[in-house]
Structures are given as C-alpha cells and as structure tokens.
SENU-685169 format. One line per field, with one value per residue: x, y, z of N, C-alpha, C in turn; residue in three letters. Coordinates in steps of 0.1 Angstrom, whole numbers. Layout:
<recs>
n.px	c(X,...)
n.py	c(Y,...)
n.pz	c(Z,...)
ca.px	c(X,...)
ca.py	c(Y,...)
ca.pz	c(Z,...)
c.px	c(X,...)
c.py	c(Y,...)
c.pz	c(Z,...)
residuo	c(ALA,...)
</recs>
This chain:
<recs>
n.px	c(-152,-151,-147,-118,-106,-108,-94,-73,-66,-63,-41,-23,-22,-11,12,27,31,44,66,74,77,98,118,125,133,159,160,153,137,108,109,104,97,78,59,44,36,18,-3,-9,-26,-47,-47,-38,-56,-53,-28,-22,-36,-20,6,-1,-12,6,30,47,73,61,80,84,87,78,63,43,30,27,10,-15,-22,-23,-47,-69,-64,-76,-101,-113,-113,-129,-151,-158,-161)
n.py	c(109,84,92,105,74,61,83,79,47,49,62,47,26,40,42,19,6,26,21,-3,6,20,3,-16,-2,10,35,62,52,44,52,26,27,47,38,18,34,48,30,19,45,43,35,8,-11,-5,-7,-35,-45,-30,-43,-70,-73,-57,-75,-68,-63,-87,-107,-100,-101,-85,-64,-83,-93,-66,-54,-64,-63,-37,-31,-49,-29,-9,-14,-25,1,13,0,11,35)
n.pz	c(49,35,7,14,17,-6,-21,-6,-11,-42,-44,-30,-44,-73,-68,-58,-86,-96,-83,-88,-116,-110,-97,-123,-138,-127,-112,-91,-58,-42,-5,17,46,32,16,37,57,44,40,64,67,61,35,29,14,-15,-14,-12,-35,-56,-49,-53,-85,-95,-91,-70,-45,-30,-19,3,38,52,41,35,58,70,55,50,78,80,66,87,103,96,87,114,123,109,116,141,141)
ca.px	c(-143,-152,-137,-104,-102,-108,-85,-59,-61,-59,-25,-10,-17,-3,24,30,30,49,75,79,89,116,127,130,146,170,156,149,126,101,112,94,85,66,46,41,31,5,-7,-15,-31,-58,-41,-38,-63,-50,-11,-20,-41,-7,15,-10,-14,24,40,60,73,52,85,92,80,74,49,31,27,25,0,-25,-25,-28,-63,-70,-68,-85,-113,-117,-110,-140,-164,-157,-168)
ca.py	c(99,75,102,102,63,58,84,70,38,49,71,39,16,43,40,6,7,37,22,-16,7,25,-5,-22,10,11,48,66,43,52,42,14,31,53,31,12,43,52,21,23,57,38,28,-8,-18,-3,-12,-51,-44,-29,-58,-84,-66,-56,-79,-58,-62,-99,-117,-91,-104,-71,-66,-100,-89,-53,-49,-71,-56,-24,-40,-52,-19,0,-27,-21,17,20,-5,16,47)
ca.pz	c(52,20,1,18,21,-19,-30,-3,-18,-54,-41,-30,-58,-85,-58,-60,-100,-103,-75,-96,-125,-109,-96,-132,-143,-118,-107,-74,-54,-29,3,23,55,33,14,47,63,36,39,79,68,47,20,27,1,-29,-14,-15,-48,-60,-48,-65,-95,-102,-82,-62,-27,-27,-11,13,45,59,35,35,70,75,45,53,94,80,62,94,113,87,91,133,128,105,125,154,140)
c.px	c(-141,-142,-122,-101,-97,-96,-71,-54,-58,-41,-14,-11,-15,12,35,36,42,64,86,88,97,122,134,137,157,168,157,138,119,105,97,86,72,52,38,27,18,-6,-17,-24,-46,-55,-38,-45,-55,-36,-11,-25,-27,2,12,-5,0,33,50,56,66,60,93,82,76,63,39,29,20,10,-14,-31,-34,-46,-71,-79,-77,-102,-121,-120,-126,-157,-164,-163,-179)
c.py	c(89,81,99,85,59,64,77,58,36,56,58,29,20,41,33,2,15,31,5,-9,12,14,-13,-13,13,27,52,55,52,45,35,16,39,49,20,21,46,40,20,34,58,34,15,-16,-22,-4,-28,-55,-44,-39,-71,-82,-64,-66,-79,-63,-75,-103,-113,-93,-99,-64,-76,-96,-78,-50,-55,-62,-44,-23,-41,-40,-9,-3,-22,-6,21,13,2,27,46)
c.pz	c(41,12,1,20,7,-27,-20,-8,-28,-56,-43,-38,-68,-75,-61,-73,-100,-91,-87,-111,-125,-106,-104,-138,-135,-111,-93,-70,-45,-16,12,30,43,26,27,57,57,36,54,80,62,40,18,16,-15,-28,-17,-27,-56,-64,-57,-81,-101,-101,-79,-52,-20,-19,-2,25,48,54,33,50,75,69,49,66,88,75,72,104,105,92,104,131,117,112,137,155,129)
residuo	c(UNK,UNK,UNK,UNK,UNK,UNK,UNK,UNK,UNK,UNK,UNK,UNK,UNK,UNK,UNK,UNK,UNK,UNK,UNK,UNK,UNK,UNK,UNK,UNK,UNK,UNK,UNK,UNK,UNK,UNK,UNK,UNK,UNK,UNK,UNK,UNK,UNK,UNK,UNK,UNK,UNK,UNK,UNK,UNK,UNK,UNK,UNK,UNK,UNK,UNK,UNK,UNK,UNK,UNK,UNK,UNK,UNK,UNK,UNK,UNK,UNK,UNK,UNK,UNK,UNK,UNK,UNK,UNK,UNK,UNK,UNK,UNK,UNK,UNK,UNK,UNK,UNK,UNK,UNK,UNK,UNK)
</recs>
C-alpha cells in the first residue's frame, strides 16, 4: 500500500507540472475531474505539492478545497487501516 500511495503522489505532481505547461503553451490540458479524481485516489499530496510548487490551479476554489479534503481522507483512510 506505501508503494501505491508514493507512486500515486509522484503521478500527480508530474501531473500538475506537466498540466501548468500545457496551459502556458496553450496545449491539450488535463481535465480537472481527473486530477481531482487522482487526487481522492491518494494523490492529494503530490497534487497540493504540484499546485505549491508550479502554481497551478492555486485560485481555483475547487482546488483550495477539494485538495486539501482529499489530504484529509487519505489521512482517516490510512489511520483506519
């Protein structure tokens, strides 16, 4: 389960990176559910790392929100087991 938590969070903070420079290239983007989604999946770490780090997606409420929770539930979901 470490395994799978570490590489999830390293998925979504090339994500994050690799999403800021399609959006200064005017490129395909990734859409939001799915960084959201990956994010809820474990990936919340390395999604808010991302956002810090690039600063992408910072003044998108939905992420100043979502990202964090998802943190949150990761948090419970691994004290639980």
């Amino acid at each position: 389960m470490l395994n799978y938590i570490i590489v999830i969070n390293i998925i979504c903070f090339i994500l994050m990176g690799f999403d800021k420079y399609q959006a200064i290239h005017n490129n395909y983007r990734i859409p939001e559910v799915t960084l959201i989604t990956l994010s809820f999946l474990g990936g919340g770490i390395g999604s808010f790392l991302g956002m810090k780090i690039f600063h992408h997606k910072t003044k998108k409420l939905k992420f100043q929100i979502l990202i964090p929770l998802s943190i949150l539930f990761l948090i419970i979901f691994i004290m639980k087991y």
